[in-house]
Every structure is written in structure tokens, then in C-alpha cells.
C-alpha positions in Angstrom: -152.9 98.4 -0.2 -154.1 102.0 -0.6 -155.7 103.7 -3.7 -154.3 106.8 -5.2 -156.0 109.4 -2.4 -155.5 106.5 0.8 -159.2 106.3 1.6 -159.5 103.3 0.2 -157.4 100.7 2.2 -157.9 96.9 0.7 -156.6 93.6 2.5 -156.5 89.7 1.2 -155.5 87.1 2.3 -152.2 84.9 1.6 -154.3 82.3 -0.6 -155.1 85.1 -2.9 -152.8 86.9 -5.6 -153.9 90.5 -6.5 -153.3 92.5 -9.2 -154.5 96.0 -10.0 -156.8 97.0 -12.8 -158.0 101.0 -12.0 -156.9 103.3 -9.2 -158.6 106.5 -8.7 -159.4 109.0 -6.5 -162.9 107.2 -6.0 -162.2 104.0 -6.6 -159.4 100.8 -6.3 -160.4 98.3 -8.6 -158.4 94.7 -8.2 -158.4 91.4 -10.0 -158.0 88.5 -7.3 -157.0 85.2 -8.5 -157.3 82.2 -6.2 -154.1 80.1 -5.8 -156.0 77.1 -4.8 -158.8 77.0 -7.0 -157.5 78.9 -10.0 -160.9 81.7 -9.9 -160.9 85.4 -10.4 -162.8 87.9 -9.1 -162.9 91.3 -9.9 -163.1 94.0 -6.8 -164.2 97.4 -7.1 -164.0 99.2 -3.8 -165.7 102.8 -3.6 -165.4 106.1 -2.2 -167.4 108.7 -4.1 -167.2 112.4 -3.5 -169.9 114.2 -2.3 -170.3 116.6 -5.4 -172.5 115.3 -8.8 -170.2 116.6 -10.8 -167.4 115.0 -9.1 -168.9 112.0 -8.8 -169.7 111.9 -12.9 -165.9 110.7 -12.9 -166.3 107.8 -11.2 -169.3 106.6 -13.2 -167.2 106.4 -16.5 -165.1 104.7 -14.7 -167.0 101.9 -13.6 -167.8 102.0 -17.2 -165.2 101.4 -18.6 -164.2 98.5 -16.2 -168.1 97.1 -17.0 -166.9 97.0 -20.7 -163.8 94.6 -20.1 -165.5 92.7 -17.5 -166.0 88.8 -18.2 -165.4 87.5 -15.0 -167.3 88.0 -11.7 -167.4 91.5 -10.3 -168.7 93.4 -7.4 -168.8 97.0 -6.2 -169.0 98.1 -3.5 -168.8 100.7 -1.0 -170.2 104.2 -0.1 -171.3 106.4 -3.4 -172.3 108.9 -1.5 -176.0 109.6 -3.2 -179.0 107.1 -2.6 -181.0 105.4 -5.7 -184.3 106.9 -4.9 -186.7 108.8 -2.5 -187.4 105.7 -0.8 -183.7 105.5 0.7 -183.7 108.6 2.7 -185.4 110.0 5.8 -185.8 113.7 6.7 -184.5 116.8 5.4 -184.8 117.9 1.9 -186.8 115.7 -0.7 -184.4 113.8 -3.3 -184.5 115.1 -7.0 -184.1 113.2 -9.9 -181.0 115.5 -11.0 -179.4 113.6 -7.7 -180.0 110.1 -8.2 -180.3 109.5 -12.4 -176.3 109.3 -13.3 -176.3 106.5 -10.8 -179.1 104.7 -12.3 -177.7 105.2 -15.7 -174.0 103.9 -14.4 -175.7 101.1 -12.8 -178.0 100.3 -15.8 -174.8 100.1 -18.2 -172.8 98.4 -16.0 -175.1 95.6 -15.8 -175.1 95.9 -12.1 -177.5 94.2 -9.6 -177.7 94.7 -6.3 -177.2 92.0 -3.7 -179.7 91.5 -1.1 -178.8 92.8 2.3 -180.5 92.4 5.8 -180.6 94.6 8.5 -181.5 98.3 8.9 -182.1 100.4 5.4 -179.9 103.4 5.7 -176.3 103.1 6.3 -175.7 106.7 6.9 -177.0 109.2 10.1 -175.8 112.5 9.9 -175.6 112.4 13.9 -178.6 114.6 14.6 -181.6 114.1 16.5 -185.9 115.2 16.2 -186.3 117.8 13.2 -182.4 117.6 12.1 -182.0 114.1 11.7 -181.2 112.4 8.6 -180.8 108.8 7.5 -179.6 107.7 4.2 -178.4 104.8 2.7 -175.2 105.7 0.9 -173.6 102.4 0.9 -174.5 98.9 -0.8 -172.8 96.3 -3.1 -173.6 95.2 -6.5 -172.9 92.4 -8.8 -172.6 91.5 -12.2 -174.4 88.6 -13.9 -171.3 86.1 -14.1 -170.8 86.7 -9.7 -174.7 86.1 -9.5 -174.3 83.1 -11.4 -172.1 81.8 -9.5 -173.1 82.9 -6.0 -177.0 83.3 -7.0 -177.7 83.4 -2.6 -174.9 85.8 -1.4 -176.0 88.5 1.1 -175.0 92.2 2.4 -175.3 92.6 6.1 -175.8 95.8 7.6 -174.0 96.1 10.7 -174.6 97.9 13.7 -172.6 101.6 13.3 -170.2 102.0 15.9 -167.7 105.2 15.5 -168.7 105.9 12.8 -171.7 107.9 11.0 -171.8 105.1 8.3 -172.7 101.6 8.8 -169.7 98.2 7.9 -170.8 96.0 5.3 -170.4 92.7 5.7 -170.8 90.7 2.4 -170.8 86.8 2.6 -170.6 85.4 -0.9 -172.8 82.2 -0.8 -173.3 79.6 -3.7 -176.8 77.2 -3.5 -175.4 74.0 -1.5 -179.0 72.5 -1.3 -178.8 69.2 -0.1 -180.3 66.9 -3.2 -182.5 64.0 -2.0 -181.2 60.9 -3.3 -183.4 58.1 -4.0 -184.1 55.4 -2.7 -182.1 52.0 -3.8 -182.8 48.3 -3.1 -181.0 45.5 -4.8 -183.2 42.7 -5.8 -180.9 39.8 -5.1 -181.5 40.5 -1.2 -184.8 38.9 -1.3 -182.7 35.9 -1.9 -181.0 36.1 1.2 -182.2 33.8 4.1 -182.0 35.9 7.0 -183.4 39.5 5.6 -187.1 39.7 7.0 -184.9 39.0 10.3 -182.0 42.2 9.8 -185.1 44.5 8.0 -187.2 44.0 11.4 -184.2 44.4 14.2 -182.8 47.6 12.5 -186.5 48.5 12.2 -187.2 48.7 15.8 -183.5 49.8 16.7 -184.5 53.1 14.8 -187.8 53.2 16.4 
């Protein structure tokens, strides 16, 4: 389905129902609820505009979702504007009046950004030597219940192609760390006639 401008296009699968919670201009926000397992997720998908002030819409927005949000959420997508200085390369130096009403959205939200791998800007503007200009515009957050419950999940950055911005590719991982189990031995084997016998062929079969 498409949100209310149709640049934002969102896809499930059969096994999910999905149900929508906010559609915007800047944003599709839609509760999925596993058939199967009986979970919900909360999916924000973003667009932002290119203007501050423009953009100042979709940050109450996310507010308001944040304050009715008890079950996982993420958000995701590009918000057009990086976090800080350290997320873009050339052209003109990034100002606080750019980047603090997205750290203030993402500091009432609750918000915390999933780990990615791969390059650090998403964006090019398709220049090359003194023009050129990499940002990274794009990234996926989480709230505390979706880190709780997928405390490993990771953002891949993938290779742009056809695009000046780069796919995100987000795996949703719980930890499935193998437990060690301990070691058990019932005492009434001793008793048994024939163990030194089994304990040394099986020995030298593993060797």
C-alpha cells in the first residue's frame, strides 16, 4: 500500500495482518500483527522533505505515535538531514539549526538506532572532486521494547545502484546463543558389567 503522497509504497507478506495507525505526507505508520505467532510490530516508514520547517511536521508526528507506543517499533527510512557533522563529507559545514529538531524528536521518542554495517553515508549527490557530497540521510531506529526483544538486529547498507541513495536492508535478529549444557552421568552405570568396555571402544571410535 501507498501513503497519502505515494512515495511511500509498503509490502508484507500473507502471514501478516496490517492495519494503519498514521498516514502523512512524510510518513505511513502500520501495526503488523503476526497470524502465527500472535506479535505486533509497529512500522513507521519515512520520507521527510527536504525543508526544516517542513520537516518540523513529521517530528510531532512521530511524537505522537512515541506517546501511544507499547509495543515494538522501528523507523525507518530517509529523513533527509544527518545527526551530526560527523555524517557528511564536503560542501558546506552542518549547523546545529540543521540537525537539533532531529535530536530532540529522537530523544522524546525514545529512539535508538540500530547498528548497521557497510559504508557511512547513504546519500551521493552524483558529483565528483570539489562538488561531491556524501551524506547519510537514511537509518533505522528502535524503541526499547523492539531492542528488548531483538537486542542483535542489524542495518545493512547496501551497494547504491540507480539510485543516489543507498537500500536498507534490516535483519531483525534475537540472541540464539547456543547454552552449554552440562555434563550428566548416572551413577547406577558403574554398576553395569560391561561399561569400562563401551567407555573405551566409543573412546577410540571418536578418536
Amino acid at each position: 500500500m501507498a501513503n497519502l503522497s505515494s512515495k511511500i509504497w509498503v509490502f508484507w507478506s500473507d502471514e501478516w495482518v496490517g492495519n494503519v495507525l498514521s498516514d502523512s505526507h512524510q510518513q505511513l505508520s502500520i501495526i503488523f500483527k503476526n497470524q502465527v505467532l500472535q506479535k505486533e510490530i509497529c512500522v513507521t516508514a519515512v520520507y521527510a522533505r527536504c525543508n526544516a520547517l517542513d520537516r518540523l511536521e513529521l517530528w510531532d508526528e512521530l511524537e505522537n505515535i512515541s506517546i501511544n507506543s507499547d509495543i515494538s517499533w522501528i523507523v525507518g527510512g530517509d529523513f533527509n538531514v544527518v545527526l551530526d557533522a560527523s555524517e557528511k563529507l564536503g560542501g558546506l559545514p552542518i549547523t546545529n539549526i540543521e540537525t537539533v529538531d532531529f535530536a530532540h524528536c529522537v530523544n522524546v521518542c525514545a529512539l535508538n538506532e540500530i547498528k548497521y554495517t557497510g559504508s557511512s553515508y547513504t546519500w551521493w549527490n552524483g558529483r565528483i572532486k570539489d562538488e561531491c557530497i556524501f551524506k547519510r540521510l537514511d537509518r533505522v531506529f528502535g524503541n526499547l521494547v523492539f531492542l528488548q526483544q531483538f537486542p542483535v538486529s542489524e542495518v545493512q547498507h547496501l551497494v547504491r545502484e540507480g539510485s543516489d541513495h543507498a537500500p536498507l536492508l534490516l535483519q531483525c535478529n534475537s540472541n540464539n546463543e547456543r547454552v552449554s549444557k552440562p555434563f550428566r552421568f548416572l551413577n547406577f552405570w558403574v554398576k553395569h558389567g560391561d561399561l569400562l568396555q563401551v567407555v573405551k571402544e566409543n573412546w577410540e571410535m571418536d578418536i
